[in-house]
C-alpha positions as a Markdown table, in Angstrom:
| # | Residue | x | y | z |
|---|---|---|---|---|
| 1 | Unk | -30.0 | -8.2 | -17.2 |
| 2 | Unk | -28.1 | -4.4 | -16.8 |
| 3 | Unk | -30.9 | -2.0 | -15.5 |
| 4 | Unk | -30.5 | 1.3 | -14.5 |
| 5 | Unk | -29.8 | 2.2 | -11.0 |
| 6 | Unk | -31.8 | 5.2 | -11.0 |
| 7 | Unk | -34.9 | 3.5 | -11.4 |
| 8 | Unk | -34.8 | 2.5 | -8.3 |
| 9 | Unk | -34.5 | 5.8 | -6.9 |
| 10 | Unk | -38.0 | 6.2 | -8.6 |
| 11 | Unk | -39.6 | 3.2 | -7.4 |
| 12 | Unk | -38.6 | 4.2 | -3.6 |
| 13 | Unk | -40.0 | 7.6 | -4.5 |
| 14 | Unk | -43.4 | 6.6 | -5.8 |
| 15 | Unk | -44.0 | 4.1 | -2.6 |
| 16 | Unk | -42.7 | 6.8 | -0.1 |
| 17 | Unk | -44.8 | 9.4 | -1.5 |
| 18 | Unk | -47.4 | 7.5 | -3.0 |
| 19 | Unk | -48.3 | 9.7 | -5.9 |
| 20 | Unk | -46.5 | 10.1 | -9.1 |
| 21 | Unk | -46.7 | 14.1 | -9.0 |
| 22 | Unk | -45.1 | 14.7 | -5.6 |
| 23 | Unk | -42.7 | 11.9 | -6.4 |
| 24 | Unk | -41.7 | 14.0 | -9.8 |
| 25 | Unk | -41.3 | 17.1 | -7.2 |
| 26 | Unk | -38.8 | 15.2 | -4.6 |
| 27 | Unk | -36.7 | 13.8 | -7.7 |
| 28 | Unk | -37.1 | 17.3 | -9.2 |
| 29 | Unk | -38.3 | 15.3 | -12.4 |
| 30 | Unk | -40.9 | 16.1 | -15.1 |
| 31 | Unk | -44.0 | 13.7 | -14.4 |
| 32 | Unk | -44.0 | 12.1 | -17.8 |
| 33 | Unk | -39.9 | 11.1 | -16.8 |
| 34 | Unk | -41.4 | 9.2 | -13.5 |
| 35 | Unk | -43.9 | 7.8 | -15.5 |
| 36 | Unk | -41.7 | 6.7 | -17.9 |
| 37 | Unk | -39.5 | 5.0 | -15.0 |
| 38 | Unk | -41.9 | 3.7 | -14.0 |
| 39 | Unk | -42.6 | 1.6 | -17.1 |
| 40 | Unk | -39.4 | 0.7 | -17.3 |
| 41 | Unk | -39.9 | -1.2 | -14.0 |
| 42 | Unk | -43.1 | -2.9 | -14.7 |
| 43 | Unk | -41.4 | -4.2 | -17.5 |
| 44 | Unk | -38.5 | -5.3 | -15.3 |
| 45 | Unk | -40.2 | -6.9 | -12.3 |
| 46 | Unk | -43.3 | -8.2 | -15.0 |
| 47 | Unk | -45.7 | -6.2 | -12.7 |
| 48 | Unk | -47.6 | -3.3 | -12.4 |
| 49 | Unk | -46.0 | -2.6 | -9.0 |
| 50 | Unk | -48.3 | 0.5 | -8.0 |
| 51 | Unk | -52.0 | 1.1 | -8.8 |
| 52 | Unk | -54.0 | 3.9 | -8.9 |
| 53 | Unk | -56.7 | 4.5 | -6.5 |
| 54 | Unk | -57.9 | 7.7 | -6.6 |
| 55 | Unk | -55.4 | 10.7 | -6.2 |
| 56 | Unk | -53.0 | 7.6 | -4.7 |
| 57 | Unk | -50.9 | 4.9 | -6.5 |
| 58 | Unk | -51.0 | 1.7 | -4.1 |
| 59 | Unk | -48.3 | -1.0 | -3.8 |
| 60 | Unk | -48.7 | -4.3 | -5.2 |
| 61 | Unk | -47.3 | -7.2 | -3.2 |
| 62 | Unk | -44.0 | -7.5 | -5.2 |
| 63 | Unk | -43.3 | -3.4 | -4.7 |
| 64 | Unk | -43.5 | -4.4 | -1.0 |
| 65 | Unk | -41.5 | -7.4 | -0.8 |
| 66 | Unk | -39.1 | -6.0 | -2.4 |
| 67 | Unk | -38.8 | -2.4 | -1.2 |
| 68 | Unk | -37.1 | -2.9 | 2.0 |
| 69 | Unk | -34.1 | -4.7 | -0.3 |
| 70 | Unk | -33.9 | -1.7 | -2.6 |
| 71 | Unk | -33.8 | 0.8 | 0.5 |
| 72 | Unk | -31.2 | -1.4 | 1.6 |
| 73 | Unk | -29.0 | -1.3 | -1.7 |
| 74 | Unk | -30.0 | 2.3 | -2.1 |
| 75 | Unk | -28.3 | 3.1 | 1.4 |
| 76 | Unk | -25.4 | 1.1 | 0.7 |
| 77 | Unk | -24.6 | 3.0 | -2.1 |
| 78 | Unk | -25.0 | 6.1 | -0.2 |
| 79 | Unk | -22.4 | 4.9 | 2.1 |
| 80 | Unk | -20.3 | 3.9 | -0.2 |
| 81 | Unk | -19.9 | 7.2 | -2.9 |
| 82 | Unk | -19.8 | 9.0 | 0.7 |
| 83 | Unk | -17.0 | 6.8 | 1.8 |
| 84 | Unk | -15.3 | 7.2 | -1.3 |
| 85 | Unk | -14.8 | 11.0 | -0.5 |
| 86 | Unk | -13.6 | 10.9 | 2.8 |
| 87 | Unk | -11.5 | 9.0 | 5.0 |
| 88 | Unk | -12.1 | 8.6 | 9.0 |
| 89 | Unk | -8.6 | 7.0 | 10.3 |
| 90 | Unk | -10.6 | 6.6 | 14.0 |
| 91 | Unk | -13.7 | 4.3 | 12.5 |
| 92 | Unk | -11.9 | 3.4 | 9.0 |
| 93 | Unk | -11.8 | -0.6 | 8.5 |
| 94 | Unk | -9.6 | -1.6 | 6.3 |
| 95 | Unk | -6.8 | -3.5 | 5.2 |
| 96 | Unk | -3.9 | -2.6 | 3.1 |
| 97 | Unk | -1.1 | -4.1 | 1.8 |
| 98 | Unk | 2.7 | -2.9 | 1.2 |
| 99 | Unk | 5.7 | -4.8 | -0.5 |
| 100 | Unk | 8.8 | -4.5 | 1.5 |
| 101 | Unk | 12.2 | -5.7 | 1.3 |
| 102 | Unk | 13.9 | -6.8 | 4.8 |
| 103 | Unk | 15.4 | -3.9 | 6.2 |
| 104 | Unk | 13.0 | -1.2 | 4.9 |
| 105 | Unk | 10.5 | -3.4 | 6.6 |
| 106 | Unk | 12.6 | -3.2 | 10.2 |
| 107 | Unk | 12.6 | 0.7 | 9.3 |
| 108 | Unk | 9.3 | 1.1 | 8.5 |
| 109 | Unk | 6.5 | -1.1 | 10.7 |
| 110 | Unk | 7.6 | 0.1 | 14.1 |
| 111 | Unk | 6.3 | 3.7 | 12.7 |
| 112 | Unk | 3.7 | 2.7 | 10.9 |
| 113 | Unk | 2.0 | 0.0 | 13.3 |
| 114 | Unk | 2.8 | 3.1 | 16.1 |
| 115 | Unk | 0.4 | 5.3 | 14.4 |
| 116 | Unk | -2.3 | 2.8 | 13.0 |
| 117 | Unk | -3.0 | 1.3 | 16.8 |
| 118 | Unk | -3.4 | 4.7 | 18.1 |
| 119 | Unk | -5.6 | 6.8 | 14.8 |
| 120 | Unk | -6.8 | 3.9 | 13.3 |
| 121 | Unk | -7.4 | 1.0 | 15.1 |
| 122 | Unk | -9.2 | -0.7 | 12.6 |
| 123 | Unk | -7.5 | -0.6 | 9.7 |
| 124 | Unk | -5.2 | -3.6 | 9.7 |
| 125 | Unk | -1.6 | -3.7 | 7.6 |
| 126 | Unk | 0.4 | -6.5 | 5.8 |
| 127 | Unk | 3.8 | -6.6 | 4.8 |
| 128 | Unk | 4.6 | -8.9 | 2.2 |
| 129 | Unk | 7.5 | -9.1 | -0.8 |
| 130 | Unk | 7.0 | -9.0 | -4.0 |
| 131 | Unk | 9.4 | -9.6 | -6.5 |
| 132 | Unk | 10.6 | -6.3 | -8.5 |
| 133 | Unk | 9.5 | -8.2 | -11.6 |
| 134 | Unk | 6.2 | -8.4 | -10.5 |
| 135 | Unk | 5.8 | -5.1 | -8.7 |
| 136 | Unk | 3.7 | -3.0 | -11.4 |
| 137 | Unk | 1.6 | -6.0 | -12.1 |
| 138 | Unk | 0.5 | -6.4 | -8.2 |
| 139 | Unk | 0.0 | -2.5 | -8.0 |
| 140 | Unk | -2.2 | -2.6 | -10.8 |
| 141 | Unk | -4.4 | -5.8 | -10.3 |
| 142 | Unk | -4.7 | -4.3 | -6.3 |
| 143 | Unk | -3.3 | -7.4 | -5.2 |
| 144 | Unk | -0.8 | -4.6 | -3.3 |
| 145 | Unk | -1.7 | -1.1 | -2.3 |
| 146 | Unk | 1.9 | 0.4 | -1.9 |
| 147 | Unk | 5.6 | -0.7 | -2.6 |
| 148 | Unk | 8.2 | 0.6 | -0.9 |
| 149 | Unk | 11.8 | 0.1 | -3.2 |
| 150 | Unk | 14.5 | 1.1 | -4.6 |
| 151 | Unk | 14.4 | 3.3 | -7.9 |
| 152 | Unk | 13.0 | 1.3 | -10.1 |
| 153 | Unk | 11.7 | 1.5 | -14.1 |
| 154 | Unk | 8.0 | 1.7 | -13.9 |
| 155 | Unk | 5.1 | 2.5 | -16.3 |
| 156 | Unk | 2.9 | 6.1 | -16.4 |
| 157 | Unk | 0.4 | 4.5 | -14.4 |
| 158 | Unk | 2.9 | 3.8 | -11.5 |
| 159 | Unk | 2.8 | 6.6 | -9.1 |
| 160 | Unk | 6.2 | 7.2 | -6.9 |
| 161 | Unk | 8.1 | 9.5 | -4.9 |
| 162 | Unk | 11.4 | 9.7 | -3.2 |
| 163 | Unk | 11.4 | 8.8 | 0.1 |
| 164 | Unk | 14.7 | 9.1 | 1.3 |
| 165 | Unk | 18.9 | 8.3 | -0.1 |
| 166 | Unk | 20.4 | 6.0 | 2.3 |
| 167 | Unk | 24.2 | 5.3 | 2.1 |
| 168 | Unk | 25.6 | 2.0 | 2.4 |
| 169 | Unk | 28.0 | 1.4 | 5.1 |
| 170 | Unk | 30.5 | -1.4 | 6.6 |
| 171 | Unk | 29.4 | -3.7 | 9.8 |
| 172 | Unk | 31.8 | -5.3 | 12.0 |
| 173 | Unk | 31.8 | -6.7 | 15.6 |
| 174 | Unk | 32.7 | -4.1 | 18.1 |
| 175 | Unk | 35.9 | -5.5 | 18.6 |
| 176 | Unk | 36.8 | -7.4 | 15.2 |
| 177 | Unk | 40.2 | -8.1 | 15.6 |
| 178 | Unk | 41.5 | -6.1 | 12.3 |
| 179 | Unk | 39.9 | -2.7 | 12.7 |
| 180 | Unk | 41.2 | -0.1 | 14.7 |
| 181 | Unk | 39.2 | 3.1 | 14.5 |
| 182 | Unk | 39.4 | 3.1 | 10.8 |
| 183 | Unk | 38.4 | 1.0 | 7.7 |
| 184 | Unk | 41.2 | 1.1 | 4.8 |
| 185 | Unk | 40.0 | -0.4 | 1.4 |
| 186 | Unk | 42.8 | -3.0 | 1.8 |
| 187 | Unk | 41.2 | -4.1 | 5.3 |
| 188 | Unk | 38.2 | -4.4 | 3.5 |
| 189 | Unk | 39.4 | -6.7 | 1.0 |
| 190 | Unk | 41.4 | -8.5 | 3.1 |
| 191 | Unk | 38.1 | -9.8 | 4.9 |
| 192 | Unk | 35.9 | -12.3 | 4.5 |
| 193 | Unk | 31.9 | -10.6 | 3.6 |
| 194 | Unk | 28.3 | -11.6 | 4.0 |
| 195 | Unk | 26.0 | -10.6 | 0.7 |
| 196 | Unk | 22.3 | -10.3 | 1.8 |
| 197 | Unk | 20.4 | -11.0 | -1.4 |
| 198 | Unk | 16.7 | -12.7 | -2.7 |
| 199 | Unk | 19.0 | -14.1 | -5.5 |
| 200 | Unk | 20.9 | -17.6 | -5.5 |
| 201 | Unk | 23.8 | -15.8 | -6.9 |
| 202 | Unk | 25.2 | -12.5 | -9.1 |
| 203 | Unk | 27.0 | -9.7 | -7.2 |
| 204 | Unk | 25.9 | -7.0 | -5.1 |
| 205 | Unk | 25.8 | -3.5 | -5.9 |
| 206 | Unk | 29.0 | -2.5 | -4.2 |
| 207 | Unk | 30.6 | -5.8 | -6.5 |
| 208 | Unk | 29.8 | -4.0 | -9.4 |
| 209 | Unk | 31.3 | -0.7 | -8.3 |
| 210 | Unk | 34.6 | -3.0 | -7.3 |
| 211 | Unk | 34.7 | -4.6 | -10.2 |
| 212 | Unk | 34.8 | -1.5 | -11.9 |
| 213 | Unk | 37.9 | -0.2 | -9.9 |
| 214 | Unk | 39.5 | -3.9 | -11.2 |
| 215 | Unk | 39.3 | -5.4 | -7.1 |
| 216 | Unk | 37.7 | -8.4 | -5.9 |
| 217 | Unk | 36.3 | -9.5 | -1.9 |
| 218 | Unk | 35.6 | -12.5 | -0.3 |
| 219 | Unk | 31.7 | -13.1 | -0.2 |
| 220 | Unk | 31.7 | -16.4 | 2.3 |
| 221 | Unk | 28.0 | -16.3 | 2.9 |
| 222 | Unk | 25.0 | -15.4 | 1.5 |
| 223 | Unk | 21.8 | -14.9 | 3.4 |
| 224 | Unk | 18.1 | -13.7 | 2.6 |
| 225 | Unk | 18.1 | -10.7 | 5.5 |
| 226 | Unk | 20.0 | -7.8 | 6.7 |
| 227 | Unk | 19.2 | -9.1 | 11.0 |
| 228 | Unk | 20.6 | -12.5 | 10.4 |
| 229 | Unk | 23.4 | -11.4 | 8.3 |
| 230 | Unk | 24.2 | -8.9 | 11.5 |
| 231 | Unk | 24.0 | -11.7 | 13.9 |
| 232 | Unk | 26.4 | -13.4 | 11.4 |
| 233 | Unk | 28.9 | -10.2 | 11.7 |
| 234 | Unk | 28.5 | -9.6 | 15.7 |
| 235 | Unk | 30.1 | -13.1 | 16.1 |
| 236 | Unk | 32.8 | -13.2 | 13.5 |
| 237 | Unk | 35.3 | -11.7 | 11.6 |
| 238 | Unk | 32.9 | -11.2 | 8.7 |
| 239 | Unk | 32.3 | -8.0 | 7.6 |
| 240 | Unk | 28.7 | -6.9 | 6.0 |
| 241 | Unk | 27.9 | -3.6 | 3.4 |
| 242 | Unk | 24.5 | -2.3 | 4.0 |
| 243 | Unk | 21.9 | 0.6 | 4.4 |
| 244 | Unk | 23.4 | 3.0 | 7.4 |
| 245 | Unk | 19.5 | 3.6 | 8.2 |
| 246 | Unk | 19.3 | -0.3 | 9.2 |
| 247 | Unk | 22.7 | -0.5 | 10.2 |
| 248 | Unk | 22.1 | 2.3 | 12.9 |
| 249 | Unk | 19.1 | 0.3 | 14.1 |
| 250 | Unk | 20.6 | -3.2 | 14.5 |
| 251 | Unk | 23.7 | -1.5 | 15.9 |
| 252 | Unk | 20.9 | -0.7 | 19.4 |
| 253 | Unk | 20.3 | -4.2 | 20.1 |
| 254 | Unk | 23.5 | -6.2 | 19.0 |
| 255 | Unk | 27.4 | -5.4 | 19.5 |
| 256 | Unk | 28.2 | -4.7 | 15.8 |
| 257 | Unk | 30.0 | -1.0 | 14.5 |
| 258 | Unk | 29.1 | 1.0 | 11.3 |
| 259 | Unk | 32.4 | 2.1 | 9.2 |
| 260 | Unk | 32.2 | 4.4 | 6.1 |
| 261 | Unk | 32.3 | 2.3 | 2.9 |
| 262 | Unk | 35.9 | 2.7 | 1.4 |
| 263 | Unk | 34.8 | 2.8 | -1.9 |
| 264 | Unk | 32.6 | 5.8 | -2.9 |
| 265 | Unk | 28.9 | 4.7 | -4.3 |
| 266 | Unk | 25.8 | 6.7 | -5.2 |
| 267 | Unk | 23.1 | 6.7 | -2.3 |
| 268 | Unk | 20.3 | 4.6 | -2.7 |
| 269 | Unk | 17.3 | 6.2 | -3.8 |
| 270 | Unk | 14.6 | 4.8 | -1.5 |
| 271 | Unk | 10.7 | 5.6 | -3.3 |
| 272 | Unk | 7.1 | 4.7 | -2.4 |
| 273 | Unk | 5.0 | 3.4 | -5.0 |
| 274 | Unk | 1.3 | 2.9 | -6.1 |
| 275 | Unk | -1.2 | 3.0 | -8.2 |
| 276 | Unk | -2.7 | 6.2 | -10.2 |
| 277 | Unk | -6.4 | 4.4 | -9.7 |
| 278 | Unk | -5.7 | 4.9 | -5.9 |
| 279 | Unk | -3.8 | 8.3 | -6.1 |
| 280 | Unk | -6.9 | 10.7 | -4.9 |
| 281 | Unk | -8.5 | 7.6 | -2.8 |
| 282 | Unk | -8.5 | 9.3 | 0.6 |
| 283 | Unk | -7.2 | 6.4 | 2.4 |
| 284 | Unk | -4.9 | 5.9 | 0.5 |
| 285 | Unk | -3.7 | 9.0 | 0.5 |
| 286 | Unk | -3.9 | 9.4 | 4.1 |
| 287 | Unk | -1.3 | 6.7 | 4.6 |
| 288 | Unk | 0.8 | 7.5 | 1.7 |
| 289 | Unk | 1.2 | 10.7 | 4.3 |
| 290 | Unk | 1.9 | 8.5 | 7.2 |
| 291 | Unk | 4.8 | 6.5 | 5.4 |
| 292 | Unk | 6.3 | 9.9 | 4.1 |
| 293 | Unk | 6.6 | 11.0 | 7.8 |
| 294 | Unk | 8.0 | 7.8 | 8.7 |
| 295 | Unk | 10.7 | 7.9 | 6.4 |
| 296 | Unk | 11.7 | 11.7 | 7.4 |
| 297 | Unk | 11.2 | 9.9 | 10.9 |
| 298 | Unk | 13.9 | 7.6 | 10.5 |
């Protein structure tokens, strides 16, 4: 049965102030609207809840077992429209949820986490992937709070802004055998590659821009992430084509060297997406901030 919350506002009226006239005066209500409320209730509950004595209207037993709940759920609600307008990162508690693909995830956390532990200790974070497929479905159903991706198509209810253009860029081991100082297209070629890709096959973005210049490489493995794909490349001859951001990361823990890509490619558009349900939720919005100074962080 659907009722109407602001009955209930009424009914905690009436008991607090025990009189329907000074009840109508703290809801700043017309008398016959209280008493009309009030009605409503009796029909609701199936009791009279108050009775008059005298100048006074008296609790019945059900009003008082079941006033302490409504103050309860009336208090609640309180909290939650107040909530709802502001966001407190030092007693927030919350959990949110972001899709991110393997390197943008090395990118991004350290930042992220860095801030969280030290203004929000209590709201919590997890990192998950979602398949691009998928990505405006999850947004929507709230399954994810935030995507962070390449450009991708999305509908008018999919919020998203640039967050930075990486280039892609050739790894090698610091002393492949092959490269001097410099990286010729023909070196390139001549080597065999590591393809990092979620897919169990179809080229990688620089393929296409190769094939399109009528050349061909060597892709002798394929792996799911950028690290293990570096490991790969520190101890071989293998080369690997990837983000410079991440490349200049892994290059400060393992003995691998970026090159310029000898083929020229458009920058990868890097955005953050979510939800226009969520787009004036403070907390939301307060980390939607906090990943946009991560990414001019990087």
């Amino acid at each position: 049965m659907r009722i109407d919350l602001n009955l209930f506002i009424v009914f905690d009226a009436i008991f607090t102030e025990g009189n329907l006239t000074r009840a109508a005066n703290v809801l700043n209500l017309t008398q016959p609207a209280v008493s009309h409320s009030l009605a409503r209730l009796r029909d609701h509950f199936d009791d009279p809840l108050f009775v008059r004595q005298g100048n006074k209207m008296l609790p019945t037993s059900v009003a008082k077992n079941v006033i302490t709940d409504v103050r309860e759920a009336l208090h609640q609600l309180q909290v939650v429209l107040h909530q709802s307008r502001q966001f407190d990162p030092s007693s927030a508690q919350k959990r949110y949820s972001i899709s991110l693909h393997d390197s943008l995830e090395a990118s991004y956390l350290p930042y992220l986490m860095k801030h969280l532990n030290s203004e929000a200790p209590m709201v919590d974070l997890t990192s998950t992937r979602v398949r691009r497929s998928e990505l405006e479905n999850k947004l929507s159903s709230g399954d994810i709070d935030f995507a962070i991706d390449i450009l991708l198509p999305v509908g008018e209810n999919i919020c998203h802004t640039q967050l930075e253009n990486d280039q892609l860029v050739v790894v090698a081991a610091s002393k492949h055998p092959d490269i001097d100082k410099e990286l010729g297209l023909a070196s390139y070629l001549e080597q065999k590659h590591v393809l990092v890709s979620s897919r169990v096959s179809g080229p990688g973005l620089e393929d296409f821009e190769l094939g399109r210049l009528g050349l061909q490489r060597r892709v002798g493995l394929r792996c799911q992430h950028f690290f293990s794909a570096c490991r790969v490349v520190e101890s071989s001859d293998m080369l690997l084509t990837m983000p410079e951001t991440a490349a200049n990361m892994f290059s400060q823990v393992l003995d691998i060297t970026t090159y310029p890509l000898p083929v020229e490619l458009p920058g990868i558009d890097v955005h953050l997406y979510w939800h226009i349900n969520v787009d004036k939720d403070p907390g939301n919005r307060w980390l939607r901030n906090k990943i946009l100074m991560a990414s001019s962080d990087q």
